[in-house]
C-alpha positions in Angstrom: -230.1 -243.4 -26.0 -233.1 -242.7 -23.4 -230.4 -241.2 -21.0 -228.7 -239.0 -23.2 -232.4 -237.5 -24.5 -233.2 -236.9 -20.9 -230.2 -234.9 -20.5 -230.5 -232.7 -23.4 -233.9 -232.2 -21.9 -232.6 -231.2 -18.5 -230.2 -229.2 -20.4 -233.0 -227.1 -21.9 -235.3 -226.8 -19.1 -232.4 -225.0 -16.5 -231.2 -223.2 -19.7 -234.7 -221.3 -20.3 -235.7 -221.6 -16.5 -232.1 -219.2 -16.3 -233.3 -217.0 -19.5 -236.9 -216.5 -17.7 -235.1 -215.4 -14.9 -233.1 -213.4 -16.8 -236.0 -212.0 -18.0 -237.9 -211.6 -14.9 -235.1 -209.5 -13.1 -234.9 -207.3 -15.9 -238.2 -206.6 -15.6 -238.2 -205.8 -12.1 -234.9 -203.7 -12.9 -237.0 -201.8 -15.3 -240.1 -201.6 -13.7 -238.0 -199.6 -10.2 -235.9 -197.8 -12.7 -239.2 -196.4 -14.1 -240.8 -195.5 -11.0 -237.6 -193.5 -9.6 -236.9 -191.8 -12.8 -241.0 -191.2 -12.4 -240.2 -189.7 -8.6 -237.5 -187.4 -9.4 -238.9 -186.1 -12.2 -242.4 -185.5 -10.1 -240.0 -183.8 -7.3 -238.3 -181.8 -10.3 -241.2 -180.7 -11.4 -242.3 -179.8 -8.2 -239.2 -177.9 -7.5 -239.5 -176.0 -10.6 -242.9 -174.4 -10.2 -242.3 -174.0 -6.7 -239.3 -171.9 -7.9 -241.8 -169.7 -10.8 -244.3 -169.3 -7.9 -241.3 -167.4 -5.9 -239.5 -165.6 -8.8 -242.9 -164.3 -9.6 -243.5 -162.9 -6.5 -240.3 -161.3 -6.5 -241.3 -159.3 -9.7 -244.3 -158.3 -8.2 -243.0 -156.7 -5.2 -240.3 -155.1 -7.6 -243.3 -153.3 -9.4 -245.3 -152.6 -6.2 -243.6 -152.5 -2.9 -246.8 -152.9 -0.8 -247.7 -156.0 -2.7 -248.8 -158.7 0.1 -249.1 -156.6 2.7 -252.5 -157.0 2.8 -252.2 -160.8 3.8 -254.6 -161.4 0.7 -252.8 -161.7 -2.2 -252.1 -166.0 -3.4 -249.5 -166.7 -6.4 -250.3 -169.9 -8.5 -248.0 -171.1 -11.5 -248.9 -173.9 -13.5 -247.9 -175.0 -16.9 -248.8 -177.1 -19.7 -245.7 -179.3 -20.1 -246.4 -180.6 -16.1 -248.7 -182.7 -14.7 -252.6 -182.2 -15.4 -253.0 -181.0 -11.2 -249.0 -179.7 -11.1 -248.8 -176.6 -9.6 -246.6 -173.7 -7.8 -248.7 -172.1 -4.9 -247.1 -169.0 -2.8 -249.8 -167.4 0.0 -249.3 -164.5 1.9 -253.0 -165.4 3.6 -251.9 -167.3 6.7 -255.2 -169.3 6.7 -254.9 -170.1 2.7 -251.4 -171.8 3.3 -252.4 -173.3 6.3 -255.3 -175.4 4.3 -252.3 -176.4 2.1 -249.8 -177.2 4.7 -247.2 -174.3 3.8 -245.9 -171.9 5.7 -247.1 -168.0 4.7 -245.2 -165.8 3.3 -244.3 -161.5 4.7 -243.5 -158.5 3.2 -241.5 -156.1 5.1 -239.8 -154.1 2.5 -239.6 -150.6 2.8 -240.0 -150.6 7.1 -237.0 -150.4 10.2 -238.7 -152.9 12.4 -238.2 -156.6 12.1 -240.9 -158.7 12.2 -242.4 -162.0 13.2 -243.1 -164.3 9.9 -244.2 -168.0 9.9 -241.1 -169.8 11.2 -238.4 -166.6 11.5 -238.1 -163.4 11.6 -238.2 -161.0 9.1 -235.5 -158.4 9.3 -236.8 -154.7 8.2 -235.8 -154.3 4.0 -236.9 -158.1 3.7 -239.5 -160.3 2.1 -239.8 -163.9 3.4 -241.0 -165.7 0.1 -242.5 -169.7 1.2 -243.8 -171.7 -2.4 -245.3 -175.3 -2.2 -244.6 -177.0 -5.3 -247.0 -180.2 -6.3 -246.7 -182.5 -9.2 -247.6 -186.1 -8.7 -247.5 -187.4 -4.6 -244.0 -185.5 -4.4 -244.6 -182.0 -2.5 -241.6 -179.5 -2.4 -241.1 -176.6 -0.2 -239.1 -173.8 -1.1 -237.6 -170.5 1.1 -236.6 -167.4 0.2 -235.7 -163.9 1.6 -235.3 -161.3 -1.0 -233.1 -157.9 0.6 -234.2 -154.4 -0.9 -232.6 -151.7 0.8 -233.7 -148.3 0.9 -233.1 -145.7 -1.1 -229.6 -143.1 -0.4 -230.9 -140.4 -2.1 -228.3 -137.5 -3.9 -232.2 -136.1 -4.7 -234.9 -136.3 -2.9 -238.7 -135.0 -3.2 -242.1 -135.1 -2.2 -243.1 -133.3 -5.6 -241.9 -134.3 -9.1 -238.5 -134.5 -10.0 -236.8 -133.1 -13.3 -233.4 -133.8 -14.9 -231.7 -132.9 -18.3 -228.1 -132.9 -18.6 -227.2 -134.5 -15.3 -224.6 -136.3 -13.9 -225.6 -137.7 -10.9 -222.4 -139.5 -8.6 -221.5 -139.7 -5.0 -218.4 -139.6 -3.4 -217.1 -141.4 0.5 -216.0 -137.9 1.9 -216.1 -134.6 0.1 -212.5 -134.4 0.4 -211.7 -137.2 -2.5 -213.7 -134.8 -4.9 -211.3 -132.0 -6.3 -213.9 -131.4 -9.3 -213.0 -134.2 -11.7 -214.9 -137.6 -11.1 -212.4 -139.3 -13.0 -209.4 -138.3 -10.2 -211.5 -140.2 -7.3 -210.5 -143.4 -6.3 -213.2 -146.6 -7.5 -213.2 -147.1 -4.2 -213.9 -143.8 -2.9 -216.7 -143.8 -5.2 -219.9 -144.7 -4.8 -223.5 -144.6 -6.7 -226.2 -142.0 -5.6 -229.8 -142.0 -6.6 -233.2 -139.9 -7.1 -236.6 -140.6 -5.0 -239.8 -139.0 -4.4 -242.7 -139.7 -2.9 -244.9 -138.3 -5.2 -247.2 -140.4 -6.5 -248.7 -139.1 -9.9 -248.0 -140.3 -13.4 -244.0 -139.5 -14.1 -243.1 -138.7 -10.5 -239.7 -138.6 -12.1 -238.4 -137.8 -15.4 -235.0 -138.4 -16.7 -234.8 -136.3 -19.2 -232.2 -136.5 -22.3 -228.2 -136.9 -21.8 -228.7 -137.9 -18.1 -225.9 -140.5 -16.5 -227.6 -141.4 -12.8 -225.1 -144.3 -11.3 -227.7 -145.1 -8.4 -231.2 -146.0 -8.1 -234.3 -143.8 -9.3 -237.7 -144.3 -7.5 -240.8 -142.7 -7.0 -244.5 -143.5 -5.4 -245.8 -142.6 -9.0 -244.1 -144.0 -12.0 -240.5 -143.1 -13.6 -240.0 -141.6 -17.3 -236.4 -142.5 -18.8 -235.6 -140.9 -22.1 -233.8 -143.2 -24.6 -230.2 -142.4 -24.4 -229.9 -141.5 -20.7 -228.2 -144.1 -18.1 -229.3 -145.5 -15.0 -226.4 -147.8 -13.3 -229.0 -148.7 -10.5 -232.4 -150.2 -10.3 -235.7 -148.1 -11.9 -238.6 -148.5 -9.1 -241.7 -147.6 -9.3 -245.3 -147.5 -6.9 -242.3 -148.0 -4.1 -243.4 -147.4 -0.3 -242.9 -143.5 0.6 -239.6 -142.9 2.5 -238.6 -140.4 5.3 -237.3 -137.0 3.8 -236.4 -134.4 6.1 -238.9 -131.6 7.2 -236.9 -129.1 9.3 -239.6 -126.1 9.5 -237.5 -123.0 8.6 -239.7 -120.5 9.7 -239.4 -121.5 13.0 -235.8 -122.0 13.9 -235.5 -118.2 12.2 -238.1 -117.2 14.5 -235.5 -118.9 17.2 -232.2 -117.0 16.3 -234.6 -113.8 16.3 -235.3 -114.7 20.1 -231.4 -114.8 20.9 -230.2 -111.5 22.9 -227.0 -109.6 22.2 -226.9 -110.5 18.5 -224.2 -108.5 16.2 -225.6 -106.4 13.3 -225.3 -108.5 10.0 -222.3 -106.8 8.1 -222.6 -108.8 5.0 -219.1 -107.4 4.0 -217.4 -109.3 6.6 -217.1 -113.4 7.3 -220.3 -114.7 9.5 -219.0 -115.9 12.7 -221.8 -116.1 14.9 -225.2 -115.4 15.1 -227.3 -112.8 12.8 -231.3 -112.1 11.9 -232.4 -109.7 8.9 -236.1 -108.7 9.6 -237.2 -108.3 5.9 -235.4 -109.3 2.8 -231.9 -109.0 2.1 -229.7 -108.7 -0.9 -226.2 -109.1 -0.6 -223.6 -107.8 -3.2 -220.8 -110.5 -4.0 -220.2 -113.5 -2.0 -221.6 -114.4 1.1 -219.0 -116.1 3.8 -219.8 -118.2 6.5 -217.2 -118.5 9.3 -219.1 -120.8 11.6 -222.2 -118.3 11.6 -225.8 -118.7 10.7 -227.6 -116.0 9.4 -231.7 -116.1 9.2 -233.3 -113.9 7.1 -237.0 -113.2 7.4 -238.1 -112.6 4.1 -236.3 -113.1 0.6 -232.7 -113.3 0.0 -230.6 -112.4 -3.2 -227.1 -113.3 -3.4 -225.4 -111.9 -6.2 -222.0 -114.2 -6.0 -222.2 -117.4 -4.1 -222.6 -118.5 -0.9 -219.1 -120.3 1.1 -217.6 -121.6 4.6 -219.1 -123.5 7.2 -222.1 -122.4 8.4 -226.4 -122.0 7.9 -228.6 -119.6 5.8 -231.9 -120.1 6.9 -234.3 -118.2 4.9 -238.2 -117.4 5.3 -239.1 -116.9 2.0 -237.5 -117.2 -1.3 -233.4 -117.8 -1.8 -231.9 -116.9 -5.2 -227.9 -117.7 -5.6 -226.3 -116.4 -8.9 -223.2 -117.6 -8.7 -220.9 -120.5 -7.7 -217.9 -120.9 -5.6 -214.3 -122.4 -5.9 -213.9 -125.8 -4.1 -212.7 -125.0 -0.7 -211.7 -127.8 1.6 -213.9 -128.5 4.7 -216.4 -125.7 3.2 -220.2 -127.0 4.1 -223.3 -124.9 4.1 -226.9 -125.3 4.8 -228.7 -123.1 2.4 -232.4 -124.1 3.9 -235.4 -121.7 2.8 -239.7 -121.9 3.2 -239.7 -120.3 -0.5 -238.1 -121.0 -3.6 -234.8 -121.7 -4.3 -232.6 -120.5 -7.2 -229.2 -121.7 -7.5 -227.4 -121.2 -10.5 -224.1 -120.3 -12.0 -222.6 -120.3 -15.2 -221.3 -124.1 -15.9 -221.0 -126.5 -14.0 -217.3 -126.6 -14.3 -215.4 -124.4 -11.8 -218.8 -123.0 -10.3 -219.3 -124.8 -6.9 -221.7 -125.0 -3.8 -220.9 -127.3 -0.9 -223.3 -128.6 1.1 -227.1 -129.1 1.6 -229.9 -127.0 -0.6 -233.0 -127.6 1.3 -236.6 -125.9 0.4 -240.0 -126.5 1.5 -241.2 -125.1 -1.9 -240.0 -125.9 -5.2 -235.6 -126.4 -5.7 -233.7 -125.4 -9.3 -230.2 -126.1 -9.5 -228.8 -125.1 -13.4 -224.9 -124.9 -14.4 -223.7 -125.9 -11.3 -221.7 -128.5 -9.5 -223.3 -129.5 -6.6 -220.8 -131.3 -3.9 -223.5 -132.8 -1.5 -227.0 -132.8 -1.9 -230.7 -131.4 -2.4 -233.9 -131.2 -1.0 -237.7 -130.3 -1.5 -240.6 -130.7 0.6 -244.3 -129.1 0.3 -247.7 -130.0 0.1 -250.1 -129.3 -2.8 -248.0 -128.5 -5.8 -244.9 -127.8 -4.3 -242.1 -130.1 -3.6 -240.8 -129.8 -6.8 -236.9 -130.3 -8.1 -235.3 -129.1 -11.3 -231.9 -130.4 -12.3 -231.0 -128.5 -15.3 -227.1 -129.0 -16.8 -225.1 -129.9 -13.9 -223.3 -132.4 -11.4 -224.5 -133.6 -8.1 -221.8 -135.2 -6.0 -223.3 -137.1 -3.3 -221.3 -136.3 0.0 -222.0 -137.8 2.9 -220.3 -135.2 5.1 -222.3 -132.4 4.1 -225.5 -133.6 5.5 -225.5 -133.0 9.6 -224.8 -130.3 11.2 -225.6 -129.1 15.0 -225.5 -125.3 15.8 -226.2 -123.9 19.0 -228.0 -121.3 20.2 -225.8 -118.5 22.1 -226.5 -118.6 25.5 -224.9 -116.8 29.1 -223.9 -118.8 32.0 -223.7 -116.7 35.0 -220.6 -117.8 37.2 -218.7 -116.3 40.2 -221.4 -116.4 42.2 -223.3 -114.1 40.1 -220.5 -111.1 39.6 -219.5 -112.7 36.1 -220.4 -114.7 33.2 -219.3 -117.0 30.2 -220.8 -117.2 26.8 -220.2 -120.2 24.6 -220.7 -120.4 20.9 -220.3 -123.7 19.3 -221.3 -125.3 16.1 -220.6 -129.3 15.4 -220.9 -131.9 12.3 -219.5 -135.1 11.9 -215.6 -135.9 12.0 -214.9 -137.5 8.1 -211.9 -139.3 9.9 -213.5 -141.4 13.0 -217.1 -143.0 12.7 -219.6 -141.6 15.1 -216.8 -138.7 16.1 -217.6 -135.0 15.9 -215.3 -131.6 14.9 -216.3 -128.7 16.8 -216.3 -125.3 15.6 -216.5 -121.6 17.8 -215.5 -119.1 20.1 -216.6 -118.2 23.8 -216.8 -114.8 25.9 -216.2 -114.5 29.5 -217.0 -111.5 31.2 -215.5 -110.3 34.4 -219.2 -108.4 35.4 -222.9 -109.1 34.9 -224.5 -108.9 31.9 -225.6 -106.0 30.4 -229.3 -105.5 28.8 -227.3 -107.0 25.1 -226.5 -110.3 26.7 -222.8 -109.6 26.5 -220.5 -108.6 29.8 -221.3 -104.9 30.6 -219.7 -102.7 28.3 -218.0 -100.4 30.6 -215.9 -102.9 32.4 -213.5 -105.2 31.1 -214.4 -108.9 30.3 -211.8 -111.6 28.5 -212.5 -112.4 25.1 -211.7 -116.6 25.7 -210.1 -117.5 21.9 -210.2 -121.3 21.9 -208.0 -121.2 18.5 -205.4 -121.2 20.5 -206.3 -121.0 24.2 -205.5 -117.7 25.4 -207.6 -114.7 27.0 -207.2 -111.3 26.2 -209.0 -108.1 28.0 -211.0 -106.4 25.8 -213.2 -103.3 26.5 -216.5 -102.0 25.2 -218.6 -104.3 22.5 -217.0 -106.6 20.5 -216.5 -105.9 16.6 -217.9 -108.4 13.9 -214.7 -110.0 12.2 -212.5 -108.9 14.9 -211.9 -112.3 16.6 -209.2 -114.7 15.9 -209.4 -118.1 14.1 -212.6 -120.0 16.1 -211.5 -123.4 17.5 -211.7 -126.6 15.2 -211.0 -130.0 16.9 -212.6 -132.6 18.9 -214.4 -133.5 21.7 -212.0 -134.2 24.2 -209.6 -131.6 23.3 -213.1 -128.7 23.1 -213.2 -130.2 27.2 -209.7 -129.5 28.2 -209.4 -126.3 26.5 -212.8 -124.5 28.0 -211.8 -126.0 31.4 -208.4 -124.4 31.1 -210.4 -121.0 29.5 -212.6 -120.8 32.4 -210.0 -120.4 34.6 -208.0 -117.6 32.9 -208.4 -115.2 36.0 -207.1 -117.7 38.3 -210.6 -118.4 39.3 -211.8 -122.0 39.5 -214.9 -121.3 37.6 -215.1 -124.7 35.7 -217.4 -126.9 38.6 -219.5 -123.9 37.9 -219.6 -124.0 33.9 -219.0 -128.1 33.7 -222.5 -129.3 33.3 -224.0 -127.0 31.0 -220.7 -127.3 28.7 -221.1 -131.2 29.0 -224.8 -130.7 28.3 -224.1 -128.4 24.9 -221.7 -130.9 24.0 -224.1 -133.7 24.5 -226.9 -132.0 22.7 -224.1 -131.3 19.8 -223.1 -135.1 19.4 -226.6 -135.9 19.1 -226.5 -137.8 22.0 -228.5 -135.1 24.1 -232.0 -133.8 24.0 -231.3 -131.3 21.7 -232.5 -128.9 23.4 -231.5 -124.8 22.3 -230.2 -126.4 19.0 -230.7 -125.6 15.8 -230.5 -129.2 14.5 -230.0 -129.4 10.6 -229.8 -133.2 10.1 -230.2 -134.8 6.7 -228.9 -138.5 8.0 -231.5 -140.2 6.3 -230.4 -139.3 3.1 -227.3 -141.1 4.1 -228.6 -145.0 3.7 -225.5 -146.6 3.1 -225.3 -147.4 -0.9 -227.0 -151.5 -1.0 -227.8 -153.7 -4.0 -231.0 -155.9 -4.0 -230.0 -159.4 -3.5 -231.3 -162.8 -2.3 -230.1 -163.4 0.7 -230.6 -167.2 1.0 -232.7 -169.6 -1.6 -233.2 -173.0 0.6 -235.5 -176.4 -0.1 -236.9 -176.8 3.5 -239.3 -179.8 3.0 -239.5 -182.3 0.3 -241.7 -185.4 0.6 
């Protein structure tokens, strides 16, 4: 009886010794299980506000491009559902994030140089964002770089900017426009925007029944009225950009320097090189043929204005009329006044190419294939878009043209005159089409800067190569079609031109052809040309993105 009570005892005793255990583990089970769920949830949290800290930097810079540049500015997020001492902290003050053991963060938005951050470099249109998070004893280090791009601008302004009733689109080559948006490719198409750097209160405003697919931005602030479309980001306080400033008066003051020029005949195509002394006003169209034509003082042109070519103008430009699309048509229409340019719709009524002022700009019921531009100080720099299109075209923007100029061969008994114009080949990146004529004379030059009148000279055609004796001075319009083609093929043919006498003149012309060319490509010093470059309106189209979003530290 004694033994079988003591084993019912025993029995008990290793029963609830295994139940305490039991007990005991789960305990311990519990207890870890509470302190990891604890630790992630502390690393979580620290995650999270490190994450606010960034995404509210981000905003800032959206709203004020400049923002941290000063190295002052500190972000810190907290909120009431963390920790009592939980926090988010983002420092662009190198010695604020150093106290906290975080790396700084940079702002290089709106620059072309890279710079050196805390740990990498900072490519130029970048922000490097670095956010400690804290919540608990976990600590969590977040990265960030945040790409803006610059602006490409269809419209751009140092004044205020205007639109009602504009369409605003851009196209890869002015050839996949044939007037009708709708018959271009998706892929050939492309978003084009509005800047300015003016800085006062609505620096921009889009006006009613406006459809912008790009980006509008401005120093100042932007106006959009309700019903109008933006397809791109609205910035505003942005860093000032680059617009062109090509100073009009004094490449006229350039062409009026050039000897030998034709009289302007306004009833015949433009092919070289022409200077008005006061202002000018022409009846009908206006034709370009690879010619520019500077006009001192104010120019009226009662049709439109088409070809390939410059009108540079000293004081105010008025166009009244627009032209039919023409394939491979580009002008420069750049003046120091006013510009007018206005038709009668913007269907059918076209100008291609760049409208430049360094006054004040209206466009009205017109279709603009390429883009516009105004620059001034003061008051001016103003831009109205009144009931039209602007096409963004990148080909309509550079253009090289230079300045007519004697080479004296033969050992002094002759000379060869080369006229050539350039702008960028639409089928070959970084190629160029060349455009003109050239003169080779069989005596010195007379006090015109052509071959003396009473002898004979060749007239060199490089359209196709051939040389044809001419005698006495040559006749506005009376040339045949100026050469068109490329680089290597402009070499060959004026090598082969030079020689048309049977004279090996082309050691003696080689280096200040290669030179012109050179100068033409951009490549050169640009010396004696008249270089009407708008490639910084040409930013290639770019969405802001975040380029990489990392946890570098967690502890």
């Amino acid at each position: 009886m004694k033994l079988r009570r003591g084993s019912i005892l025993l029995t008990v005793v290793v029963v609830l010794s295994v139940a305490l255990l039991l007990v005991l583990t789960a305990a311990t089970a519990s207890t870890y299980t509470m302190r990891f769920n604890s630790a992630q949830d502390d690393h979580d949290a620290a995650r999270n506000l490190a994450e606010s800290a960034i995404y509210r930097s981000i905003a800032a810079l959206q709203d004020l491009d400049s923002y941290g540049k000063a190295r002052t500015e500190v972000v810190t997020v907290q909120g009431n559902d963390y920790r009592p001492n939980a926090r988010g902290i983002l420092s662009f003050h190198p010695g604020t994030a150093a106290g906290l053991g975080l790396h700084y963060s940079t702002n290089n938005l709106g620059t072309v140089a890279n710079v050196t951050g805390d740990g990498r470099v900072v490519t130029h249109d970048t922000a490097h964002l670095v956010a400690l998070g804290i919540s608990g004893e976990r600590r969590v280090e977040l990265e960030c770089l945040y790409y803006r791009p610059a602006f490409p601008k269809g419209a751009a302004a140092t004044g205020t900017i205007r639109a009602e009733h504009l369409l605003l689109a851009g196209v890869r080559n002015s050839n996949d426009y044939d007037g009708d948006l709708n018959n271009v490719l998706s892929t050939n198409q492309l978003p084009a925007s509005i800047f300015t750097n003016c800085a006062q209160a609505t620096a921009v405003n889009v006006g009613v029944a406006c459809n912008i697919t790009g980006n509008v931005g401005a120093v100042g602030t932007v106006a959009v009225e309700a019903g109008s479309t933006v397809g791109g980001e609205i910035r505003q306080g942005a860093s000032p950009q680059s617009i062109p400033n090509l100073n009009i008066l004094d490449m006229i003051n350039r062409v009026r320097s050039i000897q030998g020029l034709f009289p302007f005949n306004p009833a015949l195509p433009l092919e070289d090189y022409a200077y008005v002394a006061g202002s000018s006003t022409i009846t009908g169209d206006l034709v370009l043929q690879g010619g520019v034509l500077a006009v001192q003082g104010d120019l009226t042109v009662t049709g439109c204005v088409r070809g390939y070519g410059a009108v540079l103008v000293g004081g105010a430009a008025t166009v009244q009329q627009g032209a039919s699309l023409e394939t491979g048509s580009q002008v420069v229409l750049a003046a120091h006044g006013d510009i007018d340019l206005r038709a009668f719709s913007r269907d059918g009524y076209y100008f291609q190419g760049t409208v430049y002022s360094e006054r004040n700009l209206r466009a009205e019921k017109i279709t603009v294939l390429g883009g516009v531009v105004a620059t001034g100080t003061g008051s001016n720099g103003n831009v109205e878009l009144i009931d039209m299109t602007l096409v963004q075209a990148p080909t309509a923007y550079q253009g090289g043209f230079a300045l007519p100029h004697s080479v004296t061969i033969g050992g002094g008994d002759d000379s060869m005159r080369i006229r050539l114009s350039s702008r960028p080949d639409p089928t070959l990146q970084g190629a160029f089409l060349f455009y003109g004529n050239a003169w080779y004379g069989q005596h010195e030059l007379g006090g015109d800067g052509y071959p003396d009148p009473t002898e004979d000279r060749w007239h060199l055609s490089l359209n196709p190569p051939q040389a044809t004796i001419l005698e006495g001075d040559p006749v506005e319009g009376s040339w045949p079609a100026p050469y068109t083609g490329k680089e290597a093929d402009l070499r060959a043919q004026l090598q082969q031109l030079s020689n048309s006498d049977g004279s090996d003149y082309w050691p003696e012309i080689s280096g200040y052809v290669n030179n012109l060319i050179e100068n033409l490509s951009g490549r050169g010093t640009g010396v004696n040309i008249l270089d009407l470059n708008f490639n910084n309106l040409l930013t290639p189209v770019d969405k802001s993105r975040i380029l990489l979003f990392r946890e570098i530290s967690s502890r």
